[in-house]
LUMRO-760751 format. One line per field, with one value per residue (C-alpha): x negated, y negated, z negated; chain; residue number from 0. Coordinates in steps of 0.2 Angstrom, whole numbers. Each point is the difference from the previous one (the first is absolute). Layout:
BEGIN
x <- X  ...
y <- Y  ...
z <- Z  ...
unit <- A  ...
pos <- NUM  ...
This chain:
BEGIN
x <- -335  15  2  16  3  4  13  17  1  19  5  -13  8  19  -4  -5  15  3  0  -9  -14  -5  -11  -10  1  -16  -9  10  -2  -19  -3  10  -13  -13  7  2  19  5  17  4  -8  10  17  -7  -4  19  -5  -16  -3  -10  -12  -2  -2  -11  -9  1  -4  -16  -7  -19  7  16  -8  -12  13  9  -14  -4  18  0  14  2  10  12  -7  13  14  -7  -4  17  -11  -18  -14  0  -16  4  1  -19  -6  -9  14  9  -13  -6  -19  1  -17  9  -16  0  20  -4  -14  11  16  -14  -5  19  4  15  2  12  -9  -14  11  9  -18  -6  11  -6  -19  2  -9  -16  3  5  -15  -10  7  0  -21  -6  -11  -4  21  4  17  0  -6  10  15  -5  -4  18  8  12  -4  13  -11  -16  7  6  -17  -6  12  -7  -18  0  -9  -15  -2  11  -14  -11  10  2  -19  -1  -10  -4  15  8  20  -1  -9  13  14  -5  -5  19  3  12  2  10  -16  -12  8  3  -20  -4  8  -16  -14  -14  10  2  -20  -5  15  -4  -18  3  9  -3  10  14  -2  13  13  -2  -8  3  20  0  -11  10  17  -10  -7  21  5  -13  4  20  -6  -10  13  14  -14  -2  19  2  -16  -2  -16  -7  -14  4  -12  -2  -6  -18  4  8  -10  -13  11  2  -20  1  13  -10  -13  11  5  -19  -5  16  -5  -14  -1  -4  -4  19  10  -2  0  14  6  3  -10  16  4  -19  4  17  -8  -17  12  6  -11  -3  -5  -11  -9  -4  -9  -18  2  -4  15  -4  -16  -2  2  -11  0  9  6  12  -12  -15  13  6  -16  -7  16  -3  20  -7  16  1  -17  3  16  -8  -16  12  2  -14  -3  -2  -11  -12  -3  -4  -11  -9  0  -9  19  -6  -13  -4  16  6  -13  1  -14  5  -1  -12  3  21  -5  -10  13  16  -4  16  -8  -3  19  0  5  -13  -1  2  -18  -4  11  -6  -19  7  9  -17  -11  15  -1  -21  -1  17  -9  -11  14  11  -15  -6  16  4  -2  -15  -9  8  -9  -15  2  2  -15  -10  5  -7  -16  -2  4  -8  -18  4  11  7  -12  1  -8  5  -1  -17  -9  3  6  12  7  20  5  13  13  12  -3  -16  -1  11  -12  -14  11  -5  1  15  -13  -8  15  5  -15  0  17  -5  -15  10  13  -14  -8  9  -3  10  14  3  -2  14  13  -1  2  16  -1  -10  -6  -4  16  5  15  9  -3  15  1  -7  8  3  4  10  -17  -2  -15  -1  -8  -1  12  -15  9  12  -16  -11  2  -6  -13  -9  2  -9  -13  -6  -1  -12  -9  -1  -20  3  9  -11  4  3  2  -19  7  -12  8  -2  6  18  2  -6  13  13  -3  -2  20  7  -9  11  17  -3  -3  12  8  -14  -5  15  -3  -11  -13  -9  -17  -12  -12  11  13  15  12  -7  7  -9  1  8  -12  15  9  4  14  3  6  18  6  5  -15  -11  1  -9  -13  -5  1  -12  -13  -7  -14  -11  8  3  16  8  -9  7  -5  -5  -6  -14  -5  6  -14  -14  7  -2  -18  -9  8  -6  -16  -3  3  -11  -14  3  -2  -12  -20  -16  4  16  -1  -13  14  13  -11  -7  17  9  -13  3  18  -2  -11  11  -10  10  1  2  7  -12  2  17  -4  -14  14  13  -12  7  20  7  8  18  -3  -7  11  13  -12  -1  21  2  -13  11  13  -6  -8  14  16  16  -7  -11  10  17  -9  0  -7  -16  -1  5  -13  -15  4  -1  -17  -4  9  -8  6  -12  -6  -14  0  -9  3  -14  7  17  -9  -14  6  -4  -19  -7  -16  -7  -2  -12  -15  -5  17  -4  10  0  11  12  9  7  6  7  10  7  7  4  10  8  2  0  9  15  -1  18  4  19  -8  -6  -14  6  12  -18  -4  -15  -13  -19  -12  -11  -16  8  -10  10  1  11  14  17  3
y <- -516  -11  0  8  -17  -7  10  0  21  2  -12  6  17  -8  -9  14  7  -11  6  -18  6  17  -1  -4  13  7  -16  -2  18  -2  -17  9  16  -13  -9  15  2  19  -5  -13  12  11  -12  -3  20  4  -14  9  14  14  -5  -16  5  10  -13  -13  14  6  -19  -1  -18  11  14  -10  -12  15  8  -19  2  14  5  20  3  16  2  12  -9  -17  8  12  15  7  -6  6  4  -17  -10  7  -8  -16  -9  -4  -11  -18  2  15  9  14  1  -17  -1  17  -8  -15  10  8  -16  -8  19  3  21  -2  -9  11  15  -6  -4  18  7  -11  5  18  12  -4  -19  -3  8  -10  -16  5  7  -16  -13  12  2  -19  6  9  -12  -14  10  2  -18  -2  10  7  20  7  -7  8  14  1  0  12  12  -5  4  13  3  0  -16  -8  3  -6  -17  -4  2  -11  -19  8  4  -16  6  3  -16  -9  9  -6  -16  -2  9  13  13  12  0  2  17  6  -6  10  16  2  7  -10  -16  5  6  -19  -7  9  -2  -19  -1  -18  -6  13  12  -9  -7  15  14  6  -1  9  14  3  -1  15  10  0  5  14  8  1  10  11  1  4  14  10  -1  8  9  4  14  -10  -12  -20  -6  -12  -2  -4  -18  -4  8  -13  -14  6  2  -19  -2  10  -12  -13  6  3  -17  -6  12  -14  -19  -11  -17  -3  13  12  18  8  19  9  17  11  -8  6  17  2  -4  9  18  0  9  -10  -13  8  9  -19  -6  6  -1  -15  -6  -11  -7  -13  11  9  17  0  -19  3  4  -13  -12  4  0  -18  -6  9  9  16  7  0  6  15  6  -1  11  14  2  14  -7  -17  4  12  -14  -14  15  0  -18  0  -7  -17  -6  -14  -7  -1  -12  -8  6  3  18  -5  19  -5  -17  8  13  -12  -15  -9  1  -19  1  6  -8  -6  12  -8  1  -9  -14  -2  0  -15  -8  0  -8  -12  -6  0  -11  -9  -16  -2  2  -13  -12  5  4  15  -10  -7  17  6  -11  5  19  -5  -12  14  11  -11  -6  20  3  -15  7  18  0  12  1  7  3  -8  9  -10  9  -17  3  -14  -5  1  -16  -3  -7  7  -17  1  19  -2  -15  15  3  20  13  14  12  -13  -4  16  3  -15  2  17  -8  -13  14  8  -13  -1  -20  -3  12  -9  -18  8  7  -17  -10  -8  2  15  -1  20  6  15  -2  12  0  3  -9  -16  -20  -10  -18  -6  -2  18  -1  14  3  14  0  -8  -17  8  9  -15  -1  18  -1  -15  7  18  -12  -9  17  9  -17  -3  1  -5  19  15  11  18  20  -5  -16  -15  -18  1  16  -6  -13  13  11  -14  -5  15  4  -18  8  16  -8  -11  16  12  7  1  16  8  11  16  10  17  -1  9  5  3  6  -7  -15  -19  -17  -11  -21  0  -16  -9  -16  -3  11  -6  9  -4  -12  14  8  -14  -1  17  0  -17  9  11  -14  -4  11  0  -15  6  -8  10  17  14  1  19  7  4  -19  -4  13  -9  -15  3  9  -14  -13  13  3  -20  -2  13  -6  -17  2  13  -7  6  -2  10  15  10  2  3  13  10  2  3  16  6  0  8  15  3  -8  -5  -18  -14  -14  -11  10  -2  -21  2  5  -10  -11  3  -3  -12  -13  -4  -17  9  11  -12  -11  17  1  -17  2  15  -9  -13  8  13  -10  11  17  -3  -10  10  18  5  17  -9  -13  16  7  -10  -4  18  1  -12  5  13  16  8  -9  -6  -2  -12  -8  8  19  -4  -7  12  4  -18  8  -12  13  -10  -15  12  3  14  9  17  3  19  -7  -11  10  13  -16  -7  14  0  -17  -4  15  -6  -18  -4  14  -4  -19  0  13  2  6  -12  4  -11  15  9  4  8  -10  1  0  -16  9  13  3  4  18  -3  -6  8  15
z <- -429  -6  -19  -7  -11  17  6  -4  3  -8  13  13  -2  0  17  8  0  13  19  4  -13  6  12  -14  -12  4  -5  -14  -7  4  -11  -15  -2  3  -16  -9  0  5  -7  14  13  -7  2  20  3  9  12  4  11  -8  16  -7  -19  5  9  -16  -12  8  1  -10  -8  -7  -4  -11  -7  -6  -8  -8  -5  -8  8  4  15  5  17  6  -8  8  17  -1  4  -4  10  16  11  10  -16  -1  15  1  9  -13  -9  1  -1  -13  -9  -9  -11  -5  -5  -8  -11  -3  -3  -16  -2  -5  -9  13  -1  15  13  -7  3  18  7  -8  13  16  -4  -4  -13  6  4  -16  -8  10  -5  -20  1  11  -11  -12  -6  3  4  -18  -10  6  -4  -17  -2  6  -15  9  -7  12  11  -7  -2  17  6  -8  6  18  -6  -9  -19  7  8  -11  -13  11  4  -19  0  14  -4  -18  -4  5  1  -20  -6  12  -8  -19  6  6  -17  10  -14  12  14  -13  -4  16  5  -19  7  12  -7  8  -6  -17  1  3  -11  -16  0  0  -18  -4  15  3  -16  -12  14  9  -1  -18  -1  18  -6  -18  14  13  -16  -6  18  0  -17  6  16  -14  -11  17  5  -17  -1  17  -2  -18  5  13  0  3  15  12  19  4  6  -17  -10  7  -4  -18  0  -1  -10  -14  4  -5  -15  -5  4  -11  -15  -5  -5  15  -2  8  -8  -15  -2  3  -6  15  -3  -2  19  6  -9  9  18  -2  -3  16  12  15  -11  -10  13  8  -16  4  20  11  7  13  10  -13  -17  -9  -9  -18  5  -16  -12  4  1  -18  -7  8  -7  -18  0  -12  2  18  0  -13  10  17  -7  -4  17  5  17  -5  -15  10  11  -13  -7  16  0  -21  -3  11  -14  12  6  -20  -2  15  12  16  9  13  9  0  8  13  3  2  12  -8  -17  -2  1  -17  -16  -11  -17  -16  -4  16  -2  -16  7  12  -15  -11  16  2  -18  2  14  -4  -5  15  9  -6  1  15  11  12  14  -3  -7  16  12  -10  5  16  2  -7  12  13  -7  1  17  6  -11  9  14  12  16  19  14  15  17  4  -14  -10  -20  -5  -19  3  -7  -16  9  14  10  2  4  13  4  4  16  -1  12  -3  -5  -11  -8  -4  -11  -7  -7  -5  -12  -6  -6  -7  -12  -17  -4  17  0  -17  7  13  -13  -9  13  6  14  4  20  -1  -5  12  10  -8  -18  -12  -17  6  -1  18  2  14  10  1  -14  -11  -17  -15  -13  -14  -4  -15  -5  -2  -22  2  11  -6  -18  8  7  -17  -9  17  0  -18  -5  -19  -4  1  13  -5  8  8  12  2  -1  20  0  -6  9  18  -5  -3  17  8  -9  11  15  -2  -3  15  9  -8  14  12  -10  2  15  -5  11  -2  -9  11  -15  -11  11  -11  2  -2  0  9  5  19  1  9  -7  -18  -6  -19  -15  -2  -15  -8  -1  -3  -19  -2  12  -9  -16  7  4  -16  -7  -14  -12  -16  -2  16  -2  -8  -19  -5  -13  6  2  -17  -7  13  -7  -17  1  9  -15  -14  10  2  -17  -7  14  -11  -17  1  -6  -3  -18  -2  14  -6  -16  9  10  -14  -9  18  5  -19  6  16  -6  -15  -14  -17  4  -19  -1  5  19  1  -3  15  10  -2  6  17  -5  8  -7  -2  11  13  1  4  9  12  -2  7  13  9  -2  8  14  3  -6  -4  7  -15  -15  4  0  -18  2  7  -17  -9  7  -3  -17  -4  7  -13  -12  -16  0  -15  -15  1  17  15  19  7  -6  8  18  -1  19  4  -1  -15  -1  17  -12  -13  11  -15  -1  8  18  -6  -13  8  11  -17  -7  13  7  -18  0  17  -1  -15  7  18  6  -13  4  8  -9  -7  -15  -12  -12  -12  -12  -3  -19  1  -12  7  -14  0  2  14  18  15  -4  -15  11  -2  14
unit <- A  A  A  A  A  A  A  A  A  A  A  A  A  A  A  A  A  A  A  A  A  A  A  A  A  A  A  A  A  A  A  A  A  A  A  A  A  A  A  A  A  A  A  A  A  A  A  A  A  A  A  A  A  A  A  A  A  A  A  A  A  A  A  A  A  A  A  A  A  A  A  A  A  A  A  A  A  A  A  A  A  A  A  A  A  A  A  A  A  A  A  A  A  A  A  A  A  A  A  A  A  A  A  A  A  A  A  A  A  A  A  A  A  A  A  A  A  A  A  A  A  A  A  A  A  A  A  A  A  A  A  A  A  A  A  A  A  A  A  A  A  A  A  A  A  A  A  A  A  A  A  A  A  A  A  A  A  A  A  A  A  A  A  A  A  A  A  A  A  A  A  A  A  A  A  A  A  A  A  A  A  A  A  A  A  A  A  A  A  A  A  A  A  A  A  A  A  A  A  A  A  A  A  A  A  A  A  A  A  A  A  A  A  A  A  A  A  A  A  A  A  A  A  A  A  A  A  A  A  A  A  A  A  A  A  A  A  A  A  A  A  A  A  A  A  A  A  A  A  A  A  A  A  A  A  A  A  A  A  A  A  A  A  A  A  A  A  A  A  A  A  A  A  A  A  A  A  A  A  A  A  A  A  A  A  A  A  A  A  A  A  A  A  A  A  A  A  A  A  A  A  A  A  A  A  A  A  A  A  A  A  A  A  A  A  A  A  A  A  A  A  A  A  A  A  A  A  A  A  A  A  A  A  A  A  A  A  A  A  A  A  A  A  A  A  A  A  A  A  A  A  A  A  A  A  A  A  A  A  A  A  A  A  A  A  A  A  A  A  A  A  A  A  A  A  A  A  A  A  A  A  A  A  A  A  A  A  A  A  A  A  A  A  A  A  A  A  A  A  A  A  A  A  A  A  A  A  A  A  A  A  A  A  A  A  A  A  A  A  A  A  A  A  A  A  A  A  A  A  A  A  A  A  A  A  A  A  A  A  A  A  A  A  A  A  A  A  A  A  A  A  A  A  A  A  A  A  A  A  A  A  A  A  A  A  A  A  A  A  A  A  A  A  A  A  A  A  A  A  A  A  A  A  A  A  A  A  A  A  A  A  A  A  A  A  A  A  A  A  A  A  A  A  A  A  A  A  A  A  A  A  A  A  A  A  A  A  A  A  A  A  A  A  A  A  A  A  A  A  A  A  A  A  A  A  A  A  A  A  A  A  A  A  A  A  A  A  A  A  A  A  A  A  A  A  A  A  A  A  A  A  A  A  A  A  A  A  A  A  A  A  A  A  A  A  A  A  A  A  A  A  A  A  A  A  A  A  A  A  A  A  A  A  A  A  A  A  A  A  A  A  A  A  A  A  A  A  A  A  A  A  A  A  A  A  A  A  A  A  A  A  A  A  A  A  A  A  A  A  A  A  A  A  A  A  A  A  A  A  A  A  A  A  A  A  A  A  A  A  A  A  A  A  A  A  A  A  A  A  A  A  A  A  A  A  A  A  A  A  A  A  A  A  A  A  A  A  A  A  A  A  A  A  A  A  A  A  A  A  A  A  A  A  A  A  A  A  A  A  A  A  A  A  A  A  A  A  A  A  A  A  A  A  A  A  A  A  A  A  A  A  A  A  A  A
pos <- 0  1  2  3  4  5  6  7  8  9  10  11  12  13  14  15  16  17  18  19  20  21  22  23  24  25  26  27  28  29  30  31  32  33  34  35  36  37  38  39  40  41  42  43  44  45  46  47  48  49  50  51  52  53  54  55  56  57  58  59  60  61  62  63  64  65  66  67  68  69  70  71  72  73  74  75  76  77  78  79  80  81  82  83  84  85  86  87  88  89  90  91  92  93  94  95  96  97  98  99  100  101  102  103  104  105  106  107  108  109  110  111  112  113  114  115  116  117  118  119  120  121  122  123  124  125  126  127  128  129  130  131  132  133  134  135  136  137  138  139  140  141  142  143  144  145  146  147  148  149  150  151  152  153  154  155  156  157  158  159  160  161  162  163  164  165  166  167  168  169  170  171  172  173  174  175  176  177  178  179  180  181  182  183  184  185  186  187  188  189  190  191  192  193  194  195  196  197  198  199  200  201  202  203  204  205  206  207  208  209  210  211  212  213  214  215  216  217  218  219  220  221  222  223  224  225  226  227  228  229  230  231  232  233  234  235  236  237  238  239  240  241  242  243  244  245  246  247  248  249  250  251  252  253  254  255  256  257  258  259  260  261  262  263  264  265  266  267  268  269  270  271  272  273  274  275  276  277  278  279  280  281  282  283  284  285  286  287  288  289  290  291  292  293  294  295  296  297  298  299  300  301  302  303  304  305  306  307  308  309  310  311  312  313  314  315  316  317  318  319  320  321  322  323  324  325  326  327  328  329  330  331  332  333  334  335  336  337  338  339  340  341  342  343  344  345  346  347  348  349  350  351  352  353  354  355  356  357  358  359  360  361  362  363  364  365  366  367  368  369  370  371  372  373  374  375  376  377  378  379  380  381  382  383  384  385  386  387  388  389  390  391  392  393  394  395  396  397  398  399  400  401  402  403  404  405  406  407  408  409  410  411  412  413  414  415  416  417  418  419  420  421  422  423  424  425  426  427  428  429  430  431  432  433  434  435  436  437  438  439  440  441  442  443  444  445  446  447  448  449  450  451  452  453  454  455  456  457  458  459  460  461  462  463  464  465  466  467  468  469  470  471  472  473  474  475  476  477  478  479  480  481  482  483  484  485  486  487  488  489  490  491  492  493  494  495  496  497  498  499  500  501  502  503  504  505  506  507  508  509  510  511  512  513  514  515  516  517  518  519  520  521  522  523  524  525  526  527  528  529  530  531  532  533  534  535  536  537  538  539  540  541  542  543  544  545  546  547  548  549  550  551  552  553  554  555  556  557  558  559  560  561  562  563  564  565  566  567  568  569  570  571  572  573  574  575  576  577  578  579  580  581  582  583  584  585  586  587  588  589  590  591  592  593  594  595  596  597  598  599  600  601  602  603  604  605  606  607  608  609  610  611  612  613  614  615  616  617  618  619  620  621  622  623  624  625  626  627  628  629  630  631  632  633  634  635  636  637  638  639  640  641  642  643  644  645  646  647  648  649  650  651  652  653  654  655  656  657  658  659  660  661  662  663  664  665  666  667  668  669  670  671  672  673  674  675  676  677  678  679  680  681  682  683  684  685  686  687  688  689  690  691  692  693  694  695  696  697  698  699  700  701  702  703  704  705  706  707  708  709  710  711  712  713  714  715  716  717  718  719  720  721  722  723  724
C-alpha cells in the first residue's frame, strides 16, 4: 500500500483530467481508498464507470481501510443506485470473507460498511456473524465507541441476545466501555438489565463514576412517566411491564446497598426513593420471588439485612409476602450472623456465585489478622508449596490403586509422565482415570497444578497457554487459599463444633477437591432408593469451579477454628460454664467445701441462711481478674465476633453481677450444676433449685431485658422461697 504522504493527490486528481492519464484512473482511484482519501476518489468517480466503482469499492483492502478510516460511505449515492443482486455476487471481490470485513468493519466502529455488508449477508447471515465467538462482533463494536454502532446491532439481535452479548466474556463490552471512559456507552450498556445487575453490585469500581448519577437520572425519568400517567389517568393505578419491573428489582437493590456506609462511600438518604419504587405493583410483587436461576427468595431483604440497611429492612417486612416468607425462614437468624444456609447451597448449584455476607467477610478478616504474622514471615508462596507437598506426601502414604487386566493391582503414580509411562490398556485407563478422579489428595494436587494433565477437553472457566495447556482458575486465589490452609492445618488452636485437628485439615482438603471438580457434578440422575433427584460426579475430566465461584466454595472449606466459625450464643454460654466450672474445680479444698456445702444445702432446702453462710458462698465468686482473664481469653480465641458483640460482654457480666443484697456467684450460675462438686448435697434437692435459677438466668442470658432496674431487697437471712414472684 503506498502512503498518502507520497502522493501528490491534488495534482494526481488535476492530471487525470488528461485523456493521456485515463487509462489509469482505476489504479489511481484504487491507491486513494487504500490511503484513506474518499475525497479524491470521490474527485476520480465521473471517470469511473459504476462497474468499475463497484469493483474498487467491494476490494477486502478498501473496505478495511475505510473502516480504519473511519469514514462512512453513502453506498447508493457512491454507487448511483442501491445495491443490486449482481453487486451481491462474489465476482466483484478481490479475495473477499464477508465475515471477516464484517468483524473488522465492528472492529474500526464503521455503521456503514456495517450496514452495506448487513444487506449482502441477509437476516440470518448477519446474525450469524454478530453470535460467532461468543458476540466478538459485539464486543468489538463496543470497544470501538461508536454507539450508533452498538446500537445498531442490537437492533439486528434482538433484546434478548443483546442481553446475552453484553454478558458475553463477563461482561466484557461494559468494562471496555469505562475503560475507554465512554460515558454515552456506559448508559446505553446501563439500560440492560443484566448489565446493570453485574454493574451495580461492583460499587467500588463503577458506583461513583457511574452507576449512582445514572440511577438518580432513571429514577427522575420514571417519576415524570408517573407523574404524565396520574395526570392522564387520575383514578388509575401507575404500573410497569414485567421486564422492567425486573430492571427496577435491581435498581432497588442499589438504592439498599447505597443506604449504608461502605468502606468506599457513605450512607446515602435514598429511603423516600425505595418507598416510591416498592408502591408500584410489579415491583413489589418481585420482592419475595426468585427472579432468575441464580437468585434466591426475598433477595431484597437478606440483602438488606447482611448489609444492616434497617430502613430497607422495616419497609420491605410491610410487605405480607415478603414477611410470611422471612417468617418461614425464623427471619434468617443464620444468614444475619453470617452462617450459611446449607439447604439454599444445596438447592442453587450457582450458590458459590454468591456474595460473601458481612458476617463472613468479617470471619475472613479476623483469620487474616490471626495468621497475618506468619504470613508475612513465611510467604504465600512458600506456605503454598507447603500445601502442595503435603498433598503429596499423602498420596504417595495412600494412593489410588487398580487392577490391571492380568489380575495384577498397580499404585497409579503422582505424575502424569509416569502414568502414561504404565502404557495401560483402554479399559485400564479408563478406570484408572476414574480412581484418580475419585481420591481427594489428587484431584487437589490436579486444581493446583499448572498445568493440570487431566483437565477435560471441554471444561469452561479454565487458563490455556499457547501450547494448548490448560489449568484452573487458582493462581488469583493463592493469598486465600494458603491463608484457608494455615487455619485447617493449624494444630496450636482448638478445634471446635466436634472436629479433630485432622479433621480440619480432611475437610479443608476435601473442599480443593470439590472446586477442582465443580462442574463434573452438574449433571443429576434419579435416585433409585430414594427415588428423587441426585447430583452425582460424571467421573470424566476435571471440570473446575469458575473464578467466580471460587471464593465461596473456599470459604466453605475451613471447619472447626474458632476464629472462622460462627459465634452463638449458645457457645458463649459453654464457654463461660467450662471457665466458671474450671475455676470452681480450682479453688475448691478439702478445707473449704465442706462450708460451702453445709450453707449451700441450707440454701437449697429453704433454710434461713447468717452471715457467716453467705461468706461460705461467696467462696465461689469469681474474681474481677478472672473475669477479665476469661474476657480476654474469648477475645482472643474468637476475635471481633467476640470483642465487637456487646450483647455477649453484656451478657456475661450480668451473670456475674449481684442482683439481691447479700448476694453470691454460685446462686446466679446455680444452672452451671455446682451441687456436683458437694458429694452431700441432696440430688432430691437440686433440681427445685435449679429450675428456679436457671429459669431466672440462662434463659434470659441474651435477653433484651436487663435485670439490672430491679428493686426488690432480699433479706440477708432469706432462702430461695423468699424470692420476689
Amino acid at each position: 500500500m503506498l502512503s498518502k504522504e507520497k502522493i501528490d493527490y491534488e495534482k494526481l486528481a488535476e492530471i487525470n483530467h488528461n485523456p493521456y492519464f485515463s487509462f489509469d484512473t482505476n489504479t489511481f482511484a484504487y491507491i486513494a481508498l487504500l490511503s484513506g482519501r474518499m475525497d479524491v476518489f470521490q474527485a476520480l468517480s465521473e471517470q469511473l464507470s459504476s462497474e468499475a466503482k463497484k469493483f474498487i469499492l467491494s476490494s477486502t483492502e478498501v473496505l478495511t481501510s475505510l473502516a480504519a478510516a473511519r469514514i462512512e460511505i453513502n453506498w447508493p449515492s457512491i454507487l448511483e443506485h442501491p445495491i443490486d443482486a449482481t453487486f451481491k455476487t462474489k465476482d466483484y471481490l478481490i479475495a473477499a470473507d464477508y465475515r471477516i470485513l464484517f468483524h473488522d468493519a465492528c472492529i474500526y466502529g464503521s455503521s456503514a460498511l456495517v450496514a452495506h455488508l448487513g444487506q449482502i449477508l441477509g437476516e440470518d447471515g448477519t446474525k450469524g456473524v454478530i453470535r460467532a465467538c461468543k458476540y466478538d462482533a459485539y464486543r468489538s463494536a463496543c470497544k470501538s465507541g461508536n454507539l450508533e454502532l452498538v446500537t445498531q446491532l442490537g437492533q439486528i439481535l434482538g433484546p434478548v441476545e443483546t442481553e446475552a452479548a453484553i454478558c458475553a466474556g463477563d461482561y466484557a463490552t461494559y468494562r471496555s466501555a469505562c475503560a475507554e471512559g465512554n460515558i454515552s456507552l456506559t448508559k446505553h450498556l446501563l439500560t440492560h438489565e443484566n448489565c446493570f445487575a453485574y454493574a451495580e453490585s461492583h460499587g467500588q469500581e463503577y458506583g461513583k463514576k457511574y452507576i449512582y448519577s445514572f440511577v438518580d437520572l432513571q429514577l427522575r425519568l420514571l417519576q415524570h412517566r408517573k407523574d404524565t400517567f396520574q395526570v392522564e389517568t387520575p383514578e388509575g393505578v401507575f404500573n410497569l411491564p414485567d421486564h422492567e419491573a425486573r430492571y427496577y428489582f435491581y435498581l432497588l437493590r442499589n438504592l439498599i446497598r447505597r443506604g449504608v456506609t461502605r468502606d468506599y462511600a457513605q450512607a446515602e438518604n435514598l429511603h423516600d426513593a425505595l418507598i416510591a419504587l416498592l408502591e408500584i405493583p410489579s415491583v413489589k410483587a418481585l420482592c419475595h420471588q426468585r427472579i432468575d436461576e441464580t437468585g434466591q427468595e426475598n433477595e431484597l431483604l437478606r440483602f438488606a439485612m447482611s448489609i444492616g440497611n434497617t430502613q430497607a429492612v422495616e419497609s420491605l417486612l410491610n410487605i405480607p409476602a415478603v414477611r410470611e416468607l422471612a417468617e418461614a425462614n425464623n427471619f434468617y437468624q443464620t444468614e444475619r450472623r453470617g452462617g450459611i444456609d446449607f439447604q439454599e447451597l444445596a438447592r442453587n448449584r450457582e450458590s458459590s456465585m454468591t456474595a460473601l455476607t458481612e458476617g463472613e467477610q468479617q470471619r475472613l478478616s479476623e483469620l487474616q489478622t490471626y495468621y497475618q504474622e506468619t504470613i508475612i514471615t513465611t510467604g504465600v508462596n512458600n506456605i503454598f508449596y507447603d500445601l502442595l507437598c503435603q498433598l503429596e506426601s499423602r498420596y504417595e502414604k495412600n494412593p489410588a490403586f487398580i487392577t490391571r487386566d492380568n489380575g495384577q493391582e498397580i499404585k497409579l503414580p503422582l505424575k502424569w509422565d509416569d502414568f502414561e509411562a504404565l502404557q495401560l490398556s483402554e479399559p485400564e485407563k479408563d478406570r484408572a482415570l476414574k480412581a484418580y478422579y475419585q481420591d481427594n489428595n489428587h484431584t487437589a494436587i490436579r486444581y493446583l497444578s499448572k498445568p493440570n494433565k487431566w483437565m477435560a477437553p471441554n471444561a469452561s472457566h479454565v487458563e490455556e497457554n499457547s501450547a494448548g495447556e490448560r489449568w484452573s482458575t487458582f493462581q488469583e486465589y493463592k493469598p486465600l487459599i494458603a491463608l484457608l490452609y494455615l487455619g485447617a492445618q493449624d494444630e496450636q488452636i482448638d478445634s471446635m463444633d466436634g472436629y479433630t485437628h485432622q479433621a480440619r485439615l480432611e475437610n479443608f482438603i476435601k473442599e480443593l477437591a470439590l472446586i477442582g471438580r465443580a462442574h463434573n457434578w452438574d449433571k443429576t440422575r434419579l435416585n433409585s432408593v430414594t427415588k428423587c433427584e441426585e447430583e452425582y460426579d460424571d467421573l470424566e475430566g476435571d471440570k473446575p469451579s469458575c473464578y467466580s465461584g471460587v471464593k465461596r466454595r473456599l470459604f466453605q472449606s475451613l471447619l472447626g477454628h474458632p476464629k472462622y466459625t460462627v459465634l452463638t450464643k449458645e457457645t458463649v454460654q459453654q464457654e463461660l460454664r467450662d471457665f466458671v466450672r474450671t475455676y470452681w474445680q480450682k479453688i475448691l479444698t478439702e478445707t473449704n467445701k465442706p462450708l460451702i456445702d453445709a450453707s449451700y444445702t441450707k440454701y437449697v432446702i429453704g433454710e434461713a441462711i447468717d452471715h457467716n453462710d453467705w461468706n461460705n458462698l461467696r467462696l465461689m465468686d469469681v474474681p474481677d481478674a478472672q473475669q477479665k482473664a476469661f474476657m480476654d481469653s474469648m477475645s482472643k480465641k474468637y476475635g471481633g465476633q467476640f470483642s465487637l458483640h456487646l450483647s455477649f460482654r453484656k451478657a456475661i457480666e450480668l451473670r456475674f453481677k449481684y442482683i439481691r443484697n447479700p448476694d453470691a456467684h454460685i446462686l446466679n450460675l446455680a444452672d452451671f450444676q455446682p451441687e456436683q462438686f458437694f458429694s452431700n448435697t441432696t440430688q432430691e434437692s437440686s433440681p427445685g433449685r435449679n429450675a428456679l435459677f436457671a429459669s431466672r438466668n440462662s434463659a434470659s442470658f441474651f435477653s433484651d431485658e436487663s435485670t439490672e432496674n430491679s428493686s426488690s431487697e432480699i433479706p440477708p437471712d432469706a432462702g430461695p422461697n423468699s424470692l420476689p414472684s
